[in-house]
C-alpha positions, 0 to 999 in steps of 0.5 A: 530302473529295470535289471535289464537297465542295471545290467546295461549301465553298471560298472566293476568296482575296485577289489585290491588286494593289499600288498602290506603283507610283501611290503612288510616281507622285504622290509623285514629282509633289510629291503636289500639282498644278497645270494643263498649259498649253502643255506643262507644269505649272503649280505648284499653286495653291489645292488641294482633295483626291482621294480614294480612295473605297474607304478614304478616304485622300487621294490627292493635292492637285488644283489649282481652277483660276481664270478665268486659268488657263482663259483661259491654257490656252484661249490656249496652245490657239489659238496651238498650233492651226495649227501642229498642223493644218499638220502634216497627217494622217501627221503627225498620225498618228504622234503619235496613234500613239506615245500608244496606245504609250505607254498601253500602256507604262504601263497598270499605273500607269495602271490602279491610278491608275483604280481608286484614283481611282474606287473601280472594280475593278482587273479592269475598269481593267486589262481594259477601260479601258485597252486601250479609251483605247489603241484609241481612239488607234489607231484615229484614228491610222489616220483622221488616216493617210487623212483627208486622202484621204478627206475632201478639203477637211476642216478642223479646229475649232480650239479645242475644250473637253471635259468628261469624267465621273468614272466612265471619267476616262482612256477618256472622255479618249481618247474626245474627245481621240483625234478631236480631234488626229487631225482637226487640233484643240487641246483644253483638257480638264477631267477630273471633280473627284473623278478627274482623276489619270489625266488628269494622267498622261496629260498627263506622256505627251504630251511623252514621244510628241511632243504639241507643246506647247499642243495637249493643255492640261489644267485641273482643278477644279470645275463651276465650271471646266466653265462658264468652258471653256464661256464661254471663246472656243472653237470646239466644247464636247464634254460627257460627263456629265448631262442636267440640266449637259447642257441648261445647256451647250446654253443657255450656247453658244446662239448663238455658232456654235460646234460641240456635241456632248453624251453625257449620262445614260440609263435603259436597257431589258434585255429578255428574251423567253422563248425566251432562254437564260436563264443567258447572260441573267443573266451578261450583266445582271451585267455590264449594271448591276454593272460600274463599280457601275452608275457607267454612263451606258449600264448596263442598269438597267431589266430588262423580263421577259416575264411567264411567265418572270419569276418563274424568270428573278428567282430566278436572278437574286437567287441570282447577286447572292449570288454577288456580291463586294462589297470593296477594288478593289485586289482581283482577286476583287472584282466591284463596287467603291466609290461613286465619293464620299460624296456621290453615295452620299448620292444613291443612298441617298435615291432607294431610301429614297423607293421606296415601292411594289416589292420591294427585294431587296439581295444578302447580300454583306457590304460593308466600311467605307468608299463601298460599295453593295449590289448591289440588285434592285428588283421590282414597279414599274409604268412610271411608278414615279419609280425606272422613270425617273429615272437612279440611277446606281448598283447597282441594278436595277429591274424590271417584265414585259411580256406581247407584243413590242410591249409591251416595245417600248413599255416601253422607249420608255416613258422621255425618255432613248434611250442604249442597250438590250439584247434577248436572245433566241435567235430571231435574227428576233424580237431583229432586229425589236425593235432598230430599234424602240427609241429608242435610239443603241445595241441589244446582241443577246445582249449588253452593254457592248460598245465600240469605236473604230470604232463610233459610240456615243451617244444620242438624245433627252434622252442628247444627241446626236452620236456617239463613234467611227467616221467620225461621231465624226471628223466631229464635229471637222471642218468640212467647209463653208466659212461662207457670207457674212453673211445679209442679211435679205430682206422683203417688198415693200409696198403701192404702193397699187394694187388688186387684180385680182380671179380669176374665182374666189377661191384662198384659200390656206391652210396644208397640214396633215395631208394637208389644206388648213387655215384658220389657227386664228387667222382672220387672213391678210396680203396679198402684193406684187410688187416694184411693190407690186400685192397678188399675194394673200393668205397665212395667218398661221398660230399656235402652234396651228397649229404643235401641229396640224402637229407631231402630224400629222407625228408620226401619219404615222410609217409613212412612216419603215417604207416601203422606201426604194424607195417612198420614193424613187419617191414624190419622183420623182413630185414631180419630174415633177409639178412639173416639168409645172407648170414654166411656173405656177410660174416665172411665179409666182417671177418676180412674187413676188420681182421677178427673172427667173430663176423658170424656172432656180429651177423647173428646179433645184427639180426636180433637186434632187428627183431628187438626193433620191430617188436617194439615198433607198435608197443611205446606209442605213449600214454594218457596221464592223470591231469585234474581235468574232466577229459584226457591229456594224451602223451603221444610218442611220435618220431623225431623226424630226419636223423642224420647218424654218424654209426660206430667204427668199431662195429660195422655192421651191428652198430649200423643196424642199431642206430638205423633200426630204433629210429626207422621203428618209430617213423623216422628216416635216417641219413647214415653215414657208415663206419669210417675204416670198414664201409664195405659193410654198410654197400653190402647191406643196402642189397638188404634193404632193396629186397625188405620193402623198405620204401625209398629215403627212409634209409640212405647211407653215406660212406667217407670221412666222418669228419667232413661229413659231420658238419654238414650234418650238424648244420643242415637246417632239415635235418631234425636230430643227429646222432653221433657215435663215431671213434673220431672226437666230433662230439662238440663239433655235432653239438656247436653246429646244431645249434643253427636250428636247436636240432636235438643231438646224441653224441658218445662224448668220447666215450665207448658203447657196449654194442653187442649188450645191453647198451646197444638197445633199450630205453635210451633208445626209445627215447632219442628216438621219439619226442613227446606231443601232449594232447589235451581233449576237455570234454563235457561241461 
């Protein structure tokens, strides 16, 4: 027999990794537990069964927690709290530090608890998970190190609830509980129903590395458990899971001036153009949509082929998924392990059965007994077909082509999710024009699934908002604003019955949208007055419609966001000197509307306050960050998209300026809607904006009741962000309504902001301003 013959005919043995070591583990536990609460275990109450996927065996009996139990952990949280936080960052950095070292002590047992737990395969528990939760602890050991250097005056939440997902139980965990603990915070974690074994080992090593008790505090159990840590008083909900639980969470916290960040489902673009190399291609799609079985809220799941290599790219592609092997996890030869359950099988099943329109191709892999799914490819879809869109978060894969870039950037845009995407090209030119243009947190060139501490991952649109990783991730766990003095509401003055007196000429005001003065669709205008109640003029009571007609102006004026920074900032200087030469008219005119005499220092730092704008406009464009990569890992800033603004009452101008001039610096385009009692100022200054070379629809401004107008705002699906600082108590309405389409918010939560100091500029700006795309370029071999 020839090597050639050897090669051809012989076959992968089995390499199974025992699972005495596990098994022994939760014996040892009494194969029944309870919650870790204030630094130990509860004993078991009433039980449910975790099960291994792959065989069906019980695993052990997890504890359903009760509302006492989540009141008790969430107690043992807030009482652990200000002594972690006083302990100081090299304090707290020595405790992250003995974590990673212990994971690393027991990445074993913890990588045969993961995979019997999820069914994934025990090369990718042992390869990937693993070492990636002992990172993440690394990492913010070293944050926790220099924090207190490097963001002075920072202070932690306090209490913060998460919810991890079943597919990445113990790297989810290290995701939100490793920036939790180095910013200063106590957690109450509640791990999935179906995986929490690993959550449960984690806890027995906090008190090995010296995690004082009540700081980590665990709860297990269902949904159920999730919406009592959401209910509970806490300081911030961190929530890894599904878009639909995502938008009730971002319902239930509405509100009640608690920080939230959600990482939630996705439906990403694979696109490969021509020139790929195609082999590398197919590798890398392997590894896209069949690692963890497709179980990944990132999996490249919707493949965009160009269309004159699609049928040779397809045929690759069908040849490898043979090659697929499909069987026990436990076995370091298996490439795709078990459906998580029974029942998110059911859920797979039922979403291809009801596919009645593409080529459905299932690779020839024998499946064993037990939660398995073929490796299945999907062909001949069109970009509306339910399967193209909706998350099936399993093993399969779908497809269509495209003929030119800028059609498979339209159709990977074509989806409400923006998780993540991956271009492959060997043009290093084409695959860095087509990054920036996906709707996406995260762009892989040439690759996939790459993750690291220190780069910020997370989505936009419906997969939520905020980052994991990096600065950002740590931030998201900070507080780096003391909270203002309670908002007192600002109205209007009244009639004091004096007439009028009569402009040689009439100056109507109207709203500002598209570049254009506009008359209010509704007709209807309301008179102003001084503090001596003599009307000042009249101001347009803009509608609904009228908030329709600013948002798709703003969203028309899109090439604003393409313009070099450089121009962007020159064209808000120009603002400045303009109005600046109108500084007299418009002081005068502040002083008559709100009754005050200082309308001349309001104008002067309205116009600093622009330069401070345009000055940054080219300087926060983002960073590379030091990944274990031969290649770069660029965070890149980039704008939001359309904000819609309610600004201040109490500053007419100034707070106009400051909301309007962050957002515009960095590429957005605003809606508006000016100080409710003194909107006269706001008419005055788009004579500003007519002579500044500000193109039409990235500034439109709305006058009228903040809070008829805020809702529509809130609940209009192309609107990407809304920022509220109005004197009226809109804050939970703003936050209810967005989440329609997980737009991001800004909202004062009743509270007062200094706009003529230091808070009415600066950091959080920069941040509410921008969102964080991450690029990963490998290159070299």
């Amino acid at each position: 027999m020839t090597v050639r013959e050897i090669f051809e005919t012989m076959d992968y043995g089995t390499a199974p990794e025992a699972s005495t070591e596990a098994l022994d583990w939760i014996a040892r536990e009494g194969g029944a537990f309870g919650h870790f609460i204030g630094g130990a275990f509860t004993g078991p109450g009433a039980t449910f069964a975790t099960e291994n996927p792959a065989t069906g065996a019980e695993l052990a009996q997890v504890t359903q927690a009760a509302q006492d139990d989540v009141t008790a952990a969430v107690a043992a949280a807030r009482k652990a709290q200000p002594g972690w936080e006083r302990l100081g960052g090299k304090g707290r950095a020595r405790v992250l530090y003995a974590l990673a070292r212990a994971l690393q002590k027991h990445s074993r047992l913890f990588a045969v608890l993961e995979t019997l737990d999820t069914g994934k395969p025990i090369r990718e528990s042992r390869d990937i998970d693993i070492p990636l939760a002992a990172r993440h602890f690394y990492y913010h050991a070293g944050l926790a190190q220099i924090l207190d250097a490097e963001r002075p005056g920072a202070r932690a939440m306090g209490v913060c609830g998460q919810i991890v997902p079943w597919n990445f139980p113990l790297l989810m965990l290290a995701w939100k509980v490793a920036p939790a603990l180095a910013a200063g915070n106590s957690v109450v974690l509640k791990p999935a129903e179906w995986t929490p074994l690993t959550a449960l080992l984690f806890a027995r090593i906090c008190g090995e590395a010296g995690v004082p008790k009540g700081v980590v505090n665990i709860v297990t159990g269902d949904g159920a458990v999730g919406e009592m840590l959401v209910a509970a008083e806490v300081d911030k909900i961190a929530f890894t899971g599904s878009t639909a639980v995502g938008r009730r969470i971002r319902e239930a916290t509405a509100g009640r001036g608690i920080a939230l960040t959600l990482e939630l489902g996705g439906k990403s673009p694979y696109i490969v153009f021509e020139d790929a190399d195609l082999d590398a291609a197919v590798e890398g799609l392997v590894d896209a949509i069949w690692f963890n079985g497709g179980q990944v809220c990132c999996a490249g799941s919707r493949l965009l082929v160009q269309e004159g290599i699609a049928p040779d790219f397809h045929a690759r592609l069908r040849a490898r998924m043979d090659r697929l092997r499909v069987g026990d996890p436990l076995d370091k030869c298996i490439d795709v392990g078990a459906i998580v359950h029974p029942e998110h099988l059911a859920r797979i099943r039922a979403l291809v059965d009801a596919n009645h329109a593409g080529e459905v191709y299932s690779a020839d892999a024998g499946l064993p007994d037990g939660c398995f799914y073929p490796p299945t490819l999907i062909t001949g879809l069109s970009p509306a077909a339910p399967l193209m869109q909706e998350e099936i978060f399993g093993p399969v894969l779908v497809s269509t082509t495209f003929r030119t870039p800028a059609e498979a950037v339209a159709l990977a845009n074509d989806s409400r999710y923006g998780l993540a995407a991956s271009v492959w090209s060997e043009s290093v030119s084409t695959a860095l024009d087509i990054a920036p243009r996906l709707a996406s947190g995260v762009v892989w060139v040439n690759g996939t699934n790459m993750f690291d501490a220190a780069a910020p991952f997370g989505g936009v649109r419906e997969s939520g908002f905020g980052r994991e990783g990096g600065w950002e991730g740590l931030s998201a766990y900070l507080r780096t604003e003391a909270p203002g003095k309670p908002l007192k509401r600002v109205a209007a003055f009244g009639s004091g019955g004096a007439a009028a007196e009569p402009d040689p000429v009439d100056r109507t005001a109207k709203l500002y949208v598209g570049g254009r003065q506009a008359r209010p669709d509704g007709g209807h205008s309301r008179t102003v007055y001084d503090r001596a109640g003599r009307p000042v003029g009249q101001a347009p009571v803009a509608n609904r419609k009228d908030v329709r007609n600013a948002v798709e102006a703003a969203r028309a004026a899109a090439g604003w966001a393409a313009m070099p920074a450089h121009g962007r900032a020159q064209v808000i200087y120009y603002l400045a000197e303009n109005l600046s030469a109108r500084a007299d008219d418009f002081a005068a005119r502040l002083d008559r509307l709100t009754g005050g005499r200082s309308g001349a220092k309001e104008v002067e730092a309205s116009v600093d306050r622009l330069f401070t704008w345009a000055a940054w406009a080219d300087k926060f464009a983002g960073d590379s960050r030091a990944v274990p990569l031969r290649g770069l890992a660029l965070a890149l800033r980039e704008p939001v998209g359309v904000i819609g603004a309610l600004c201040p009452d109490e500053a007419p101008l100034l707070g106009l300026v400051s909301v309007m001039a962050p957002a515009i610096a960095f590429g957005n385009r605003v809606v508006l809607v000016a100080s409710e009692p003194y909107p006269l100022a706001a008419t005055d200054f788009y004579q500003v904006l007519d002579t500044s070379d500000v193109p039409g629809g990235v500034v439109n401004l709305l006058t009228g009741p903040h809070a008829d107008l805020a809702p529509t705002l809130a609940a209009h699906a192309d609107v990407d962000a809304v920022w509220s600082f109005s004197s009226s108590d809109l804050s939970a309405e703003v936050e209810r309504l967005s989440a329609g389409n997980l737009k991001r918010t800004w909202v004062n939560d009743g509270r007062a902001r200094d706009w003529s100091g230091a808070a009415g500029e600066g950091r959080a700006f920069l941040e509410a301003a921008t969102e964080v795309k991450t690029v990963w370029v490998p290159y070299g071999a």
